[in-house]
MMTF fields as JSON, N, C-alpha, C and O atoms, coordinates in Angstrom:
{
  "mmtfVersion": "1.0.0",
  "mmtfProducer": "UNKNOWN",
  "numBonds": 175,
  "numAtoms": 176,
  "numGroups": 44,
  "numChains": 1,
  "numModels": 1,
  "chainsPerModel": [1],
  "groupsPerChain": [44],
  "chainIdList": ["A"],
  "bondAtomList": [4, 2, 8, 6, 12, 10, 16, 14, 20, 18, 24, 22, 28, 26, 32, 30, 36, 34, 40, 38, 44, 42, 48, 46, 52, 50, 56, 54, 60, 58, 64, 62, 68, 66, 72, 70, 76, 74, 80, 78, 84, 82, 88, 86, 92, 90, 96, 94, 100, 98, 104, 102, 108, 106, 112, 110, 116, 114, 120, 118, 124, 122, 128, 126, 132, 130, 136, 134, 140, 138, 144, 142, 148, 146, 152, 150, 156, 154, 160, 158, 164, 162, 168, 166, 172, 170],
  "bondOrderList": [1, 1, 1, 1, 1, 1, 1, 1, 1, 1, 1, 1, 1, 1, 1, 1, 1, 1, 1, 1, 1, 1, 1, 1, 1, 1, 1, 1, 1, 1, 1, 1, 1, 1, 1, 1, 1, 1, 1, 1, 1, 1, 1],
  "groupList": [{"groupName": "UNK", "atomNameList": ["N", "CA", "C", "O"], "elementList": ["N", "C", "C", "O"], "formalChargeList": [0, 0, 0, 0], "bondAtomList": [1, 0, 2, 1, 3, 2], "bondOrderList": [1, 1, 2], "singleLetterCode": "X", "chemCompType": "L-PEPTIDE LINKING"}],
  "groupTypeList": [0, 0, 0, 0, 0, 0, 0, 0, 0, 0, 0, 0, 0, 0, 0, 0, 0, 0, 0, 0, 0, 0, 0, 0, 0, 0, 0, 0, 0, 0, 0, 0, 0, 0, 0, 0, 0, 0, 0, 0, 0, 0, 0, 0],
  "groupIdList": [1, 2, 3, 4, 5, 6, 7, 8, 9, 10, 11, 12, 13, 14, 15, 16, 17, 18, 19, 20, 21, 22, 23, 24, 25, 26, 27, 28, 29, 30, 31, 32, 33, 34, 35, 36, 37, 38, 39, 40, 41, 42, 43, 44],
  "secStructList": [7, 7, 7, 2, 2, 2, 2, 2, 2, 2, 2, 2, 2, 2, 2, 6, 7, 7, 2, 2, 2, 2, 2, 2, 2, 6, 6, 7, 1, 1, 6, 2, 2, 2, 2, 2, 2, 2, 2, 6, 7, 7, 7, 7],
  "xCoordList": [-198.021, -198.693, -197.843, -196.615, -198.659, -197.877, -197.433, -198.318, -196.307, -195.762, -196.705, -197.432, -197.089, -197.266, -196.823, -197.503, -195.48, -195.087, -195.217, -195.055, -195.506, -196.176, -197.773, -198.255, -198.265, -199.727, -199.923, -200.83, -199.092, -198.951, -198.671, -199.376, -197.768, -197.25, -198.281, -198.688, -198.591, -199.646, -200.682, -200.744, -201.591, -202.486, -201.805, -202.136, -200.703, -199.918, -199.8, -200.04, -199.365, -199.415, -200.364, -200.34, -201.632, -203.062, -203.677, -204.564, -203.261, -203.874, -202.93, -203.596, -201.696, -201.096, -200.33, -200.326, -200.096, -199.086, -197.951, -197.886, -196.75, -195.441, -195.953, -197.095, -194.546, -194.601, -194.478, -194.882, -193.84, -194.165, -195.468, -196.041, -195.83, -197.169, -198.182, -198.796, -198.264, -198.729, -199.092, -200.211, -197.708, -197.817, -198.651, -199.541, -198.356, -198.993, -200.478, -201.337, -200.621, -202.504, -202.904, -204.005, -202.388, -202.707, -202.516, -202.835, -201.972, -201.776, -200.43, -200.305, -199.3, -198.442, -197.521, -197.702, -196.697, -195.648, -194.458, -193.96, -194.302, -192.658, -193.052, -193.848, -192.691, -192.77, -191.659, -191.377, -191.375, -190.325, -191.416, -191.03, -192.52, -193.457, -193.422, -193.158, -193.817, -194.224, -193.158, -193.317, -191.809, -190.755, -190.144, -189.066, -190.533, -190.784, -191.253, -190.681, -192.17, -193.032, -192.651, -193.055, -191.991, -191.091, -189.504, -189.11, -189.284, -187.598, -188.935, -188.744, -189.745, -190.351, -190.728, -191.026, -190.789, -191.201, -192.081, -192.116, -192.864, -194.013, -194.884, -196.104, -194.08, -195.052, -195.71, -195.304, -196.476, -197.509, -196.531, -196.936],
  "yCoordList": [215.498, 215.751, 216.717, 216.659, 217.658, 218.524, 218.385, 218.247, 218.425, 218.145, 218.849, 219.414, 219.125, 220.075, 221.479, 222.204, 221.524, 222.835, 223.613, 224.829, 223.056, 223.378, 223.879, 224.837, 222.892, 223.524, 224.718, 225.534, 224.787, 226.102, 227.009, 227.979, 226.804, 227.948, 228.684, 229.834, 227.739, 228.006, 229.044, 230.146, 228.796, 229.386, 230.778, 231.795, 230.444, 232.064, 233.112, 234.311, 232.183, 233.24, 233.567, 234.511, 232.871, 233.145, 234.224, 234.948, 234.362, 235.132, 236.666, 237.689, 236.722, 237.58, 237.905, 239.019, 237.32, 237.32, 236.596, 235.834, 236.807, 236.524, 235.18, 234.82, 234.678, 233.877, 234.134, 233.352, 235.398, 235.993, 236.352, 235.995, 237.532, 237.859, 236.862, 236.658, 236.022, 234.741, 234.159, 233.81, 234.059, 233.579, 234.41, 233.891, 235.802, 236.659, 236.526, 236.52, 236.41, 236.586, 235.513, 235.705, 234.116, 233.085, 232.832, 231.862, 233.883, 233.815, 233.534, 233.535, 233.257, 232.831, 233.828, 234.903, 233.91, 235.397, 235.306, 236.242, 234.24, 234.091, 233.036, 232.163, 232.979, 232.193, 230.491, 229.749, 230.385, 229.463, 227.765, 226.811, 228.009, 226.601, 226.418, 225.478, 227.775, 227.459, 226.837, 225.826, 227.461, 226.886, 225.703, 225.327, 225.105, 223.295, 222.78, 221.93, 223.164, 222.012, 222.544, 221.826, 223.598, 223.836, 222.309, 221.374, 222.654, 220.957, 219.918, 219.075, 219.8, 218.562, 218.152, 216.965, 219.111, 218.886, 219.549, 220.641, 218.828, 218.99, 218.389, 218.458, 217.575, 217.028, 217.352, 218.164, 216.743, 217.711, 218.033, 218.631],
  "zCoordList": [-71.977, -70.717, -69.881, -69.814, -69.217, -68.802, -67.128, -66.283, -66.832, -65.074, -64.247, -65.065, -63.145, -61.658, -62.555, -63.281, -62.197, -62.601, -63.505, -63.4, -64.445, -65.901, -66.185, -66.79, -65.54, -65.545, -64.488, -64.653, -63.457, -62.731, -63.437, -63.717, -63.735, -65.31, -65.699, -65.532, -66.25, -67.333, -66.652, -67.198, -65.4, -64.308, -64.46, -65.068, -63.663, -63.26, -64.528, -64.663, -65.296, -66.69, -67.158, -67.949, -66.829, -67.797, -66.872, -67.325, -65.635, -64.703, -65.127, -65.29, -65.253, -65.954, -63.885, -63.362, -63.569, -62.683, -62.929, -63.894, -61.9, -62.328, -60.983, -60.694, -60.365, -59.019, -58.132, -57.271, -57.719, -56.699, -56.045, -55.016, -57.416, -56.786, -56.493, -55.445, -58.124, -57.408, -56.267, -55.891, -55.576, -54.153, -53.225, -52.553, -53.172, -52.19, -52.348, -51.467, -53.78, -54.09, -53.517, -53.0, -53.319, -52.627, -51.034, -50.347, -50.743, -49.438, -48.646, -47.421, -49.742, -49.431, -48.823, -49.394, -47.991, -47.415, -48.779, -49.404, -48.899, -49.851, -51.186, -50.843, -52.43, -53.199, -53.097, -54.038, -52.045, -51.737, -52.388, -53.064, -51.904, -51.964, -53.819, -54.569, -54.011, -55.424, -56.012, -56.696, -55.77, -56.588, -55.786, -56.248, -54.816, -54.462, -55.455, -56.137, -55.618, -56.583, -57.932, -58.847, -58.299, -59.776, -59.571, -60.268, -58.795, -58.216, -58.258, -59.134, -57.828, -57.577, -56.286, -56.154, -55.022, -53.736, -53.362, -52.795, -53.707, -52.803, -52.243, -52.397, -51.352, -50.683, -49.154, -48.323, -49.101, -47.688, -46.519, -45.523]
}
């Protein structure tokens, strides 16, 4: 079974973005959140 971070993985890579851009395409200013929930924090 795959963690949070893993099945993100997976998204980001199938979309053929890295995590950065990632973040921006989602709206994000900085990839800091995404890689929370890569450690394991993410909570609200």
């Amino acid at each position: 079974m795959l963690n949070n971070w893993e099945r993100l993985a997976k998204v980001i890579q199938y979309l053929g973005f890295n995590v950065n851009s990632f973040a921006k395409e989602i709206g994000l200013t900085r990839a800091e959140r995404l890689y929370q929930i890569k450690r394991g924090n993410y909570a609200n």
